[in-house]
C-alpha positions as CSV (number, residue, x, y, z in Angstrom):
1,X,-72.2,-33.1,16.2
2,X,-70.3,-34.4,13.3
3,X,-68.1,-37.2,13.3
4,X,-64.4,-36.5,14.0
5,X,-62.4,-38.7,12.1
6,X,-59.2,-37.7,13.8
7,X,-60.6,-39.0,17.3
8,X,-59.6,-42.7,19.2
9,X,-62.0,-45.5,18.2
10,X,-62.5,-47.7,21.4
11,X,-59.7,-49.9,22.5
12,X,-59.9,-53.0,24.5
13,X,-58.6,-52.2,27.9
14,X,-57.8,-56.0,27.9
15,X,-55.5,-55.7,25.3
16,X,-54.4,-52.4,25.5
17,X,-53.7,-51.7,29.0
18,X,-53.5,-55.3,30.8
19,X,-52.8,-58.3,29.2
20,X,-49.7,-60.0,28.8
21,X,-48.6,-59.5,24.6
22,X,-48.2,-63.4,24.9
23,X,-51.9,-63.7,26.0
24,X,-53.0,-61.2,23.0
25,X,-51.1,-62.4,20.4
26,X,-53.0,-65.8,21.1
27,X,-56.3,-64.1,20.3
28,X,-54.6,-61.6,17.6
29,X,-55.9,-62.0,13.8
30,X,-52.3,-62.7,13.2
31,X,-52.6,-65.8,15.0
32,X,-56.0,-66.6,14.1
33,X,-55.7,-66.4,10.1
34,X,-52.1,-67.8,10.0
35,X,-53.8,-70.9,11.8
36,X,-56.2,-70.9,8.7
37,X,-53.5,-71.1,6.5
38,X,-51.8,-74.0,8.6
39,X,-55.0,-76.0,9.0
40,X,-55.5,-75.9,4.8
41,X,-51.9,-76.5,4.4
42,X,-52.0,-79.9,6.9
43,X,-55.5,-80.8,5.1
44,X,-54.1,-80.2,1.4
45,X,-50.8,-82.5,2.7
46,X,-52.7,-84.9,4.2
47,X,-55.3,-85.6,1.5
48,X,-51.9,-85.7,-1.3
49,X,-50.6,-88.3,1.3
50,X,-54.4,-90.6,0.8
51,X,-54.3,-90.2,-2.7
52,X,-55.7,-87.1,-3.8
53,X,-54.5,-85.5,-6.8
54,X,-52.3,-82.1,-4.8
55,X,-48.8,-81.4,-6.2
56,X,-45.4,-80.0,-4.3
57,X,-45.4,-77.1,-5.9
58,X,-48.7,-76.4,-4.3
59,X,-48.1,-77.2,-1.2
60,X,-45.1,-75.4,-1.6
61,X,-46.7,-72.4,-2.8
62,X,-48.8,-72.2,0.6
63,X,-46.3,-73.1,3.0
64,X,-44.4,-69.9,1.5
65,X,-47.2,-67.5,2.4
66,X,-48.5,-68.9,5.8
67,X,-47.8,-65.3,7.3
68,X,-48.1,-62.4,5.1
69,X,-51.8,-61.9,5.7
70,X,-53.3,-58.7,3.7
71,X,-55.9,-57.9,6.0
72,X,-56.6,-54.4,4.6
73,X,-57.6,-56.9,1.6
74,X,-59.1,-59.4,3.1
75,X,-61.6,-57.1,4.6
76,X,-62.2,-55.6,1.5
77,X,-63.4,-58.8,-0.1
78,X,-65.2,-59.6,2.5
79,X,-67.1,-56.3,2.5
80,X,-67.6,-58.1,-1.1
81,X,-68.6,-61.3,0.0
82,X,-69.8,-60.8,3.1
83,X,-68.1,-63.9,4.5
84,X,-65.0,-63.6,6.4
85,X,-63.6,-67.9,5.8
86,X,-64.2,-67.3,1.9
87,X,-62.5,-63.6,1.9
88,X,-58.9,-65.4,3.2
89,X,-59.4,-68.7,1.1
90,X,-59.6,-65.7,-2.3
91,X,-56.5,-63.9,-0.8
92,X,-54.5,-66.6,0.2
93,X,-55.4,-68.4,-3.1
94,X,-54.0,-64.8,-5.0
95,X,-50.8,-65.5,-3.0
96,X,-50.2,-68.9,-4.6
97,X,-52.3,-69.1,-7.7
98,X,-51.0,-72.9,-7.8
99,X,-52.9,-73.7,-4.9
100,X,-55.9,-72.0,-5.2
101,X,-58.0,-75.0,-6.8
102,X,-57.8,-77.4,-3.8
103,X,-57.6,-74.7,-1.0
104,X,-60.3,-75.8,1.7
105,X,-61.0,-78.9,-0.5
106,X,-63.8,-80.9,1.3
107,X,-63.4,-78.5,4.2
108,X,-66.4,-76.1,6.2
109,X,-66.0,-72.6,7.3
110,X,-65.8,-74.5,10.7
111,X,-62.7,-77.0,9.8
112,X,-60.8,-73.5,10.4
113,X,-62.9,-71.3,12.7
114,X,-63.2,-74.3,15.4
115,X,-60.3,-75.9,15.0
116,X,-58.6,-72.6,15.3
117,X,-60.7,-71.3,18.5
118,X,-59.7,-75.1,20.0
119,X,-56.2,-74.5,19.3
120,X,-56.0,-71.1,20.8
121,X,-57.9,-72.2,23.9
122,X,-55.0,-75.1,24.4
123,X,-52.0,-72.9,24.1
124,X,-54.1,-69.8,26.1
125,X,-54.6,-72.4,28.7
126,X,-50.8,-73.8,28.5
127,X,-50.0,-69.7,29.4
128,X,-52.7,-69.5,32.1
129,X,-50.8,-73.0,33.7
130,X,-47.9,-71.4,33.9
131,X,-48.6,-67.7,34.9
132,X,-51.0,-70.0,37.9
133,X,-47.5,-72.3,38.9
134,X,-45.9,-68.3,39.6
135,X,-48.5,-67.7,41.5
136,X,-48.5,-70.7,43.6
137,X,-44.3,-70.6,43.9
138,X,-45.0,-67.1,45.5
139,X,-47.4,-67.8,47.7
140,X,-45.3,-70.8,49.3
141,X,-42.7,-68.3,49.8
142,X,-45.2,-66.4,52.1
143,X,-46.3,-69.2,53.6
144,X,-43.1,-70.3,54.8
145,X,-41.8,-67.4,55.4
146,X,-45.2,-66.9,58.0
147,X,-45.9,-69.9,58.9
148,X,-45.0,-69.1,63.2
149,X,-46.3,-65.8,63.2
150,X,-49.8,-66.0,65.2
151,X,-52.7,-63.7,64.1
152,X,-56.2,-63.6,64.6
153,X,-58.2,-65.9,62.5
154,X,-62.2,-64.3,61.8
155,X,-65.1,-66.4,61.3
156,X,-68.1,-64.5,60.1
157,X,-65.6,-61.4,60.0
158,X,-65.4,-62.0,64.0
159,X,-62.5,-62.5,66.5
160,X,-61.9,-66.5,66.2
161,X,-59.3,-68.7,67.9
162,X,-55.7,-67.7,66.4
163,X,-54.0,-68.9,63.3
164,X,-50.5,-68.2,61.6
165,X,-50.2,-65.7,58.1
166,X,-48.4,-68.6,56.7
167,X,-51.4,-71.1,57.4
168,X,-53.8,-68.8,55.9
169,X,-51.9,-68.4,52.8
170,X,-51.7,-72.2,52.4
171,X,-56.0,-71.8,51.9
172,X,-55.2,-69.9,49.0
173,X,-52.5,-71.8,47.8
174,X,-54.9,-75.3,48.3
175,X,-57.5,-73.0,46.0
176,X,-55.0,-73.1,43.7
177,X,-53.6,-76.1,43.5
178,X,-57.5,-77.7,42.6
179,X,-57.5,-75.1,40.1
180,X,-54.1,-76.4,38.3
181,X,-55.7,-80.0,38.6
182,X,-59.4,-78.9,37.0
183,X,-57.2,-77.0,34.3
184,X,-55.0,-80.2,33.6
185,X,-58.2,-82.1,33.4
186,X,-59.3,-79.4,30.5
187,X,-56.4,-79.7,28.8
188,X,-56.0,-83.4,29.0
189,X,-59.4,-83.7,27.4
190,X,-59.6,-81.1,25.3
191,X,-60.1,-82.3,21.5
192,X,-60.1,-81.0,18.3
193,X,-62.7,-80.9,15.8
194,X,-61.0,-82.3,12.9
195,X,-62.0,-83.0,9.5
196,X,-65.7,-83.6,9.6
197,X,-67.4,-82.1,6.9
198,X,-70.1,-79.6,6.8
199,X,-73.1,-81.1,9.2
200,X,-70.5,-83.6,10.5
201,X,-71.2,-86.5,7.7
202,X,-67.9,-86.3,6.1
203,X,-70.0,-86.5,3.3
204,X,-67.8,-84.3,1.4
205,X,-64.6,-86.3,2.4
206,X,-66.1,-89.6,1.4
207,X,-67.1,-88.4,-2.3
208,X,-63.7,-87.2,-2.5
209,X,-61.9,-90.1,-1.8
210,X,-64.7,-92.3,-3.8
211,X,-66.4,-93.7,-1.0
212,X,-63.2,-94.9,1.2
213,X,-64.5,-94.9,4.3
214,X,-60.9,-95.9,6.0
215,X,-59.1,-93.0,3.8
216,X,-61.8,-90.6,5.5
217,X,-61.1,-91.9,8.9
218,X,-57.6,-91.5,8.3
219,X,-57.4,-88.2,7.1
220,X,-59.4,-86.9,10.5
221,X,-56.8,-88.7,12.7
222,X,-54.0,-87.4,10.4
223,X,-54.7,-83.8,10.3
224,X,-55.9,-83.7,14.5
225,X,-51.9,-85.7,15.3
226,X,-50.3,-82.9,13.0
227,X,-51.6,-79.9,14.8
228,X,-50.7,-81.3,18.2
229,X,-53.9,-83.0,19.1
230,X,-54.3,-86.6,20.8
231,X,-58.2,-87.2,19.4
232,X,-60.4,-85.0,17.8
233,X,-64.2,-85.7,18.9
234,X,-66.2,-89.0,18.2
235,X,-69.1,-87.2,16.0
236,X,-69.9,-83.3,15.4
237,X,-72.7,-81.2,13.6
238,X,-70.8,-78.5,12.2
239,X,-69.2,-77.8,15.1
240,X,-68.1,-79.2,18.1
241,X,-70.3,-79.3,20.8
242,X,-70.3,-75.8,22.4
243,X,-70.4,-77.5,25.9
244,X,-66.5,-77.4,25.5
245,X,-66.2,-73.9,25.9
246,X,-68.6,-74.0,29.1
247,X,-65.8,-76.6,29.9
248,X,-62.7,-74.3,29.8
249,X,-64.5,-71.4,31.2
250,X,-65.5,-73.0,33.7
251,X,-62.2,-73.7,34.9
252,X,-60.7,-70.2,34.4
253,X,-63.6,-68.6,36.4
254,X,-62.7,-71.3,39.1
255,X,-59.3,-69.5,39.3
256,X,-60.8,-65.9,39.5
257,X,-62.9,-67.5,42.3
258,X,-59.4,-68.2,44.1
259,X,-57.9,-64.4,43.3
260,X,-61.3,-62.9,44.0
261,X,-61.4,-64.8,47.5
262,X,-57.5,-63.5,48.2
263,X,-57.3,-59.9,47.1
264,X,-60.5,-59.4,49.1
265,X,-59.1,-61.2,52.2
266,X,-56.3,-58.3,51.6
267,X,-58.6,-55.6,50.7
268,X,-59.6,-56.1,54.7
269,X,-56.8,-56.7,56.0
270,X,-55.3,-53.5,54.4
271,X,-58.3,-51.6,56.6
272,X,-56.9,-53.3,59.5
273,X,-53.0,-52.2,59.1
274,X,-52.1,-56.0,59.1
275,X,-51.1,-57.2,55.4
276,X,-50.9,-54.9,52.4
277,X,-50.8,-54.9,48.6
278,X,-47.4,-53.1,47.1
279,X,-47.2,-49.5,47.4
280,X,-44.6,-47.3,45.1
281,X,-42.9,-44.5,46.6
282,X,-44.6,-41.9,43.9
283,X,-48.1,-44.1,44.4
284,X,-51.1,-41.8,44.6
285,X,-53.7,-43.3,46.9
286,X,-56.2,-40.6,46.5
287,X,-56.4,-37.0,44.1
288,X,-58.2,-35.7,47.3
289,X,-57.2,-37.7,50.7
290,X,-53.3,-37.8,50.0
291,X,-52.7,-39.8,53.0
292,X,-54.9,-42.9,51.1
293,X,-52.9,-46.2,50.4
294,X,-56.1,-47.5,48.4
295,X,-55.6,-51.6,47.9
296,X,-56.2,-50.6,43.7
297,X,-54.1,-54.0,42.3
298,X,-56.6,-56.1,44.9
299,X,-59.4,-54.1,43.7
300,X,-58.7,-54.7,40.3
301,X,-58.0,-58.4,40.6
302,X,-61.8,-58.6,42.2
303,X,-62.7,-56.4,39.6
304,X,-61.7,-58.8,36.6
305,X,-62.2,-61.5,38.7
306,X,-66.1,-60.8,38.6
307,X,-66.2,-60.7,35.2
308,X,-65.0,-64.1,34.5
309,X,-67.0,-65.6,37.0
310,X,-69.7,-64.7,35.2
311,X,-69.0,-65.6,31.7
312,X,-69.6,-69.2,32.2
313,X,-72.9,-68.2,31.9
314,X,-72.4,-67.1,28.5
315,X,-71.1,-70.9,26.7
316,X,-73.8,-72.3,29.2
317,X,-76.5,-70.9,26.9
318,X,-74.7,-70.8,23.7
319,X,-74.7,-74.6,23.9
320,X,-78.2,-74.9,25.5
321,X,-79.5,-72.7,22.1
322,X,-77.7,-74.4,19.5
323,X,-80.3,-76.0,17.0
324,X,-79.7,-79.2,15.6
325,X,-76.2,-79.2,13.5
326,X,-75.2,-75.5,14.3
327,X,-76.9,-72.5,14.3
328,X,-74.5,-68.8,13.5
329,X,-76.0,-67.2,16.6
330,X,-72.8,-68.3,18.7
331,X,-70.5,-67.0,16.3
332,X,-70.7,-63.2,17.3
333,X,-71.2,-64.1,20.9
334,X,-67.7,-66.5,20.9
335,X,-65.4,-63.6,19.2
336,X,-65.8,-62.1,22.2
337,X,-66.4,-64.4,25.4
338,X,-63.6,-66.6,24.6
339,X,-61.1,-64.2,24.1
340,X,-61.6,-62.1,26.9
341,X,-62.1,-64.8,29.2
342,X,-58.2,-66.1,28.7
343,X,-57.5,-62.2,28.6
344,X,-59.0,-61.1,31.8
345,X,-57.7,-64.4,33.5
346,X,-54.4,-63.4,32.3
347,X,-54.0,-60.3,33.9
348,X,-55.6,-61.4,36.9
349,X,-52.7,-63.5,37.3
350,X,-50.6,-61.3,36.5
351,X,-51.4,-58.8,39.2
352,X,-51.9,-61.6,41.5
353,X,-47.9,-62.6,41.0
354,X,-46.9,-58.5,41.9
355,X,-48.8,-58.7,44.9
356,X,-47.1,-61.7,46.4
357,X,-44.0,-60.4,45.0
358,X,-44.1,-57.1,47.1
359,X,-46.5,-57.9,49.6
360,X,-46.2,-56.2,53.0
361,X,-46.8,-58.2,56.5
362,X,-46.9,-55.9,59.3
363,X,-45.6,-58.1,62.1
364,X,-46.2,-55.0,65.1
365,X,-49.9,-54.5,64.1
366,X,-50.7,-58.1,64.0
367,X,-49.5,-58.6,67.4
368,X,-51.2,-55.3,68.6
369,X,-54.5,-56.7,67.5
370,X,-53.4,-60.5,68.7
371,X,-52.6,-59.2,72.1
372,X,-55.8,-56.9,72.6
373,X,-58.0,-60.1,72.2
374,X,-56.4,-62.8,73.4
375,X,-57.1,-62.4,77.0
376,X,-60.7,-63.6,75.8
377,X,-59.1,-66.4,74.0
378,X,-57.0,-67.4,76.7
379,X,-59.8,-67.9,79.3
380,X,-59.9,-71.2,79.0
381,X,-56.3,-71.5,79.6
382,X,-56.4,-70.0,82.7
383,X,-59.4,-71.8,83.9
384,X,-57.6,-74.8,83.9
385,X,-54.6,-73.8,85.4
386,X,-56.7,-72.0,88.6
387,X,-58.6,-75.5,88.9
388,X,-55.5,-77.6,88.4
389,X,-54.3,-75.2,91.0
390,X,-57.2,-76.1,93.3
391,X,-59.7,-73.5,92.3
392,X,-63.4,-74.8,92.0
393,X,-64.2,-75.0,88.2
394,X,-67.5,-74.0,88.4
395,X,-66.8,-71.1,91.0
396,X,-63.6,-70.0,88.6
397,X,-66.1,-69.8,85.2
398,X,-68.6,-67.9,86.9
399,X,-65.9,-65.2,87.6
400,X,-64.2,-65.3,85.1
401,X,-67.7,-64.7,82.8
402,X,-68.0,-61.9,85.1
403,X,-64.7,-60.2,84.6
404,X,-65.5,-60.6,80.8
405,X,-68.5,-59.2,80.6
406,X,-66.8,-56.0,82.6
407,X,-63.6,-56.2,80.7
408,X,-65.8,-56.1,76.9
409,X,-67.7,-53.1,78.3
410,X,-64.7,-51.1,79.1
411,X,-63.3,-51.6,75.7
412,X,-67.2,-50.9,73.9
413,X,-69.0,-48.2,76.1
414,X,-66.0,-46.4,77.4
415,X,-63.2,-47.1,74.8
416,X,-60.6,-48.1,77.1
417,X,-58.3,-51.1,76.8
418,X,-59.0,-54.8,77.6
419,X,-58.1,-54.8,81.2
420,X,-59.4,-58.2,81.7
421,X,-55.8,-60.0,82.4
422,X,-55.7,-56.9,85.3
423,X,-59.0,-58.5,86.7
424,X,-58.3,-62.0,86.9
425,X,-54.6,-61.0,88.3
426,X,-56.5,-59.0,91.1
427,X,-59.0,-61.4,91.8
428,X,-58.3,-63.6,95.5
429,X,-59.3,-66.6,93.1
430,X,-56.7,-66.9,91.1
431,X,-53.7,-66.1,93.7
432,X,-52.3,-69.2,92.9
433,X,-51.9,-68.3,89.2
434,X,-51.5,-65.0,89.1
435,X,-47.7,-65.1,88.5
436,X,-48.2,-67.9,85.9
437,X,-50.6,-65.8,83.8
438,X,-48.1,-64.0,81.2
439,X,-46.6,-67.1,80.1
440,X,-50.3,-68.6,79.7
441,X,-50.5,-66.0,77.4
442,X,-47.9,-66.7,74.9
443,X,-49.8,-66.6,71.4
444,X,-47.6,-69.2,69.8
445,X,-50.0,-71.3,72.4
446,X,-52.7,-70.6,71.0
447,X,-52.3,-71.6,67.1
448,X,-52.4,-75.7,67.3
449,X,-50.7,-77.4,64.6
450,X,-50.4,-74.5,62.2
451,X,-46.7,-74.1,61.5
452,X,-46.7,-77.9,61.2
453,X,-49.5,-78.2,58.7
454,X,-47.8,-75.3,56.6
455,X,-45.0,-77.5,56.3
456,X,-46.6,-80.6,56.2
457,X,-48.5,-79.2,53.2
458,X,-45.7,-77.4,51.0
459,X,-43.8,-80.5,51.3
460,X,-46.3,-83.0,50.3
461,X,-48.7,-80.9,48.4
462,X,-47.0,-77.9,46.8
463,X,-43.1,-79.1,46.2
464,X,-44.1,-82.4,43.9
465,X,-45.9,-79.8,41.5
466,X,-43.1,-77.1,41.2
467,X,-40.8,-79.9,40.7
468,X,-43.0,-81.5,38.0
469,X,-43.2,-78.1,36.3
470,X,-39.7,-76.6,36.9
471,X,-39.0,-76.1,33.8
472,X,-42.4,-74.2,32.7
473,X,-42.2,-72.2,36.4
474,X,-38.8,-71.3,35.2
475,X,-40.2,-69.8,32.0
476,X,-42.9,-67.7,33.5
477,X,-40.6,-66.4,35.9
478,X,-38.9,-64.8,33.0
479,X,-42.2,-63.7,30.9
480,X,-42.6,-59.9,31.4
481,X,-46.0,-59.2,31.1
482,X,-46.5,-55.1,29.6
483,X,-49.6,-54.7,32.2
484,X,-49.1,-51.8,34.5
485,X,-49.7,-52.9,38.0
């Protein structure tokens, strides 16, 4: 079959059906190649300011053309040259002939490409941080808003003792808020490669600034404080050490651990009737089963979400493999991993932010399945009131393990309902009780400290970090992301 010129090349779904247009410009060659042209414009400033022999005009002559990137023609010469850092230095250079002779003076391929990739990971982690503070600011909502309401808590996917909706959302709000710190932690420490030189030497540096070793250092700390970087790292081969990048995805996978472990906690829920994702009026659930109200936002969260836990992997053994000063077989492998790690993390909390927006608590179901187990929960209960009553404790277990074990195989063999409460009511036994049982029952009895811990922990937990970031919360409130949820 021939090839059909006229047909769609591939797309990446990433960009072109879920990410944020913040999060893809960030990895766009717009914002890639203009950082080039920043990087040699802060080098070629800051060796003028040491001493070296750069004019105004030249500097002028870049700083004019830090944006009107060619890339038809870039990718034409490097077709030519076969090497994509010298293609831009020859068509920014045709852009301001002035400049061309000390464009990327001293400098590696990697004074751009790394420094570049380093940047884009601080300001693609600055727009995680925030779209992660929405997140949280929803979820306290919910869990305030739920914190009272009983409902049964599952171990092993099992009836357990009772919890509130609000206390379980604060587990995934806690999941969160370790994730904000491990991300702060990233960004805090992030450095930037700097001017180092081609195996990390500055050899190239120090020849040009005849063997000033202090005009070299200088330089390095000059150019990392002008593109918004506290330190730039101690020593480097060519590049930084890849164990960086492990670094930062490390901590975005830690936060599509958190979304993964919600939007399936929903995906089960929704089976049960209890807590659904959004659902539109004109939502399809199924092109067969009409009736269908499929979880498909939750399912894609987890979806994504698997894919970035497992791209730490990925940096793991790019770093592991590097020999000696560099080696190129990272350089394919990072064009991708990088990008679409921040990409996929974006949209996952992006979709992550809808669901809280419009999630739906059904209060009536929840109780239904509260009340149909809680006569075994309240057992105990009632065992103590019969023996404070005067009951023999041992004599009270024994028939109340009876009128279980009766009671479960009603509701398993013969699919009736749970007519233990009935039982105990009827049994001689408990005749002192029996009028006391219903208010024994009361679920809000049976959930501990939850409402208080909710709002022990918004208060002393989640409040202090929406006030330290109410001005950023504030902006991603406003950000409209283009994904379709």
């Amino acid at each position: 079959m021939g090839e059909n010129v006229n047909c769609q090349i591939y797309e990446n779904p990433l960009t072109s059906r879920y990410a944020s247009r913040e999060m893809s410009y960030n990895w766009s060659a717009q914002k890639k190649h203009s950082t080039w042209r920043r990087l040699w414009l802060v080098l070629a400033k800051n060796e003028k300011k040491l001493g070296l022999d750069i004019t105004d005009e030249q500097l002028e002559q870049m700083a004019a053309h830090l944006d009107d990137i060619d890339f038809e023609l870039a990718a034409a010469k490097e077709k030519e040259l076969r090497h994509d850092v010298m293609s831009h230095i020859h068509v920014f250079g045709e852009l301001c002939p002035k400049a061309k002779p000390i464009i990327h003076l001293g400098a590696t391929s990697c004074y751009v490409t790394d420094n570049t990739e380093l940047i884009q990971m601080r300001d693609g982690l600055k727009i995680i941080r925030r779209a992660l503070l929405v997140a949280i600011a929803k979820f306290a909502k919910i869990a305030d808003q739920y914190k009272e309401m009983p409902t049964l808590g599952y171990t092993h996917y099992q009836p357990a003792q009772l919890t509130t909706v609000g206390k379980r959302f604060t587990l995934y709000i806690q999941d969160m808020l370790f994730d904000l710190e491990r991300l702060e932690h990233e960004l805090e420490k992030l450095p930037f490669r700097g001017v180092k030189g081609t195996t990390g030497t500055q050899a190239s540096f120090l020849e040009l600034f005849n063997g000033d070793h202090a005009k070299v250092r200088r330089l390095d700390e000059l150019v990392t404080k002008e593109m918004g970087f506290e330190k730039s790292v101690a020593v480097s081969g060519q590049t930084y050490t890849r164990k960086v990048d492990y670094f930062v995805l490390s901590s975005l996978s830690g936060i599509a651990q958190t979304a993964y472990k919600f939007a399936g906690d929903i995906r089960l829920l929704a089976n049960l009737k209890e807590i659904e994702e959004p659902f539109e009026s004109k939502q399809v659930g199924s092109s067969a089963m009409a009736y269908k109200r499929n979880p498909m936002r939750c399912e894609r969260i987890c979806s994504l979400a698997r894919y970035v836990i497992s791209l730490p992997a990925n940096p793991a053994n790019t770093h592991a493999s590097q020999w000696f000063e560099r080696t190129l077989d990272d350089s394919a492998n990072r064009r991708i991993v990088l990008a679409e790690a921040f990409l996929a993390t974006d949209v996952i909390l992006s979709v992550l932010a809808n669901v809280a927006e419009g999630i739906q608590v059904w209060p009536k179901v929840i109780e239904n399945r509260v009340r149909s187990e809680l006569p075994f929960m309240a057992t105990e209960n009632i065992l103590m009131a019969a023996v404070k009553a005067g009951g023999d404790r041992q004599e009270l277990h024994e028939a109340i393990r009876t009128h279980s074990m009766e009671a479960g195989r009603r509701v398993k063999e013969m699919g009736e309902a749970n007519d233990l409460l009935e039982r105990i009511r009827k049994d001689p036994l408990f005749a002192k009780i029996a009028k006391n049982i219903d208010k024994l029952m009361d679920p809000r009895k049976f959930v501990g400290r939850a409402p208080e811990q909710v709002n022990d922990f918004l208060k002393e937990y989640v409040e202090p970090v929406l006030k330290k970031y109410k001005t950023e919360l504030a902006e991603g409130e406003k950000k409209k992301s283009k994904i379709s949820v």
